[in-house]
C-alpha positions in Angstrom: 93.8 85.2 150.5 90.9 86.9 149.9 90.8 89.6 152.6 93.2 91.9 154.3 92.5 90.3 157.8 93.9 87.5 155.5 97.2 89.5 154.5 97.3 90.7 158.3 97.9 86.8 159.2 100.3 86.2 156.2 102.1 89.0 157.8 102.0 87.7 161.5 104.1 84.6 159.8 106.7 86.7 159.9 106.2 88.2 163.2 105.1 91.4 161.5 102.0 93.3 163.6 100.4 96.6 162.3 98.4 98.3 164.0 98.7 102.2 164.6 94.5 103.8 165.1 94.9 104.7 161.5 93.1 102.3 159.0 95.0 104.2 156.2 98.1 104.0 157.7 97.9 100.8 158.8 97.2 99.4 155.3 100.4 101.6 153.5 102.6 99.6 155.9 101.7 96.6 155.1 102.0 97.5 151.7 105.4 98.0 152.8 106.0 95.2 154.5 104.7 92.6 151.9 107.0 94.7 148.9 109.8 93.9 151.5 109.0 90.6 151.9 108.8 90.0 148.4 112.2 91.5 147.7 113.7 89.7 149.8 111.8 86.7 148.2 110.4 85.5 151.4 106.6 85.0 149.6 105.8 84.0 146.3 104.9 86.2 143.3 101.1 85.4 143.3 101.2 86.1 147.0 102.3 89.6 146.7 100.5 90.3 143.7 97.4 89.5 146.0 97.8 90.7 149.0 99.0 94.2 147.3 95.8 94.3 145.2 93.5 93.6 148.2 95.7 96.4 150.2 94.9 98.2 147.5 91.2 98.1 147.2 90.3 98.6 150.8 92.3 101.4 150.5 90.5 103.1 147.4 87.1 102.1 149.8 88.4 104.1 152.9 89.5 107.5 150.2 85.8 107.5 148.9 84.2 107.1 152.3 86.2 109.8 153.9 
């Protein structure tokens, strides 16, 4: 993984689709989504850990451009 258009497909594995107009939004479900998955141990640890941090980082871009 090494985007979150890649974390958007891991996602789509699952049947999970996100999309609501709102970038921010959009990322703090799948957040969601990817801690459920985990807990319900569905993906592996270094997959969450990943996709959370790159979740994570576009999200700290979007704050500081707005």
């Amino acid at each position: 993984m090494k985007s979150v258009y890649d974390v958007m497909q891991l996602l789509k594995r699952f049947g999970i689709f996100v999309y609501t107009k709102d970038r921010i939004a959009d990322l703090e479900i799948m957040e969601e989504e990817i801690k459920e998955l985990y807990s319900m141990q569905m993906i592996e640890a270094q997959d969450f850990q990943l996709a959370i941090l790159l979740l994570r980082q576009e999200k700290g871009k979007l704050s500081k451009s707005l």
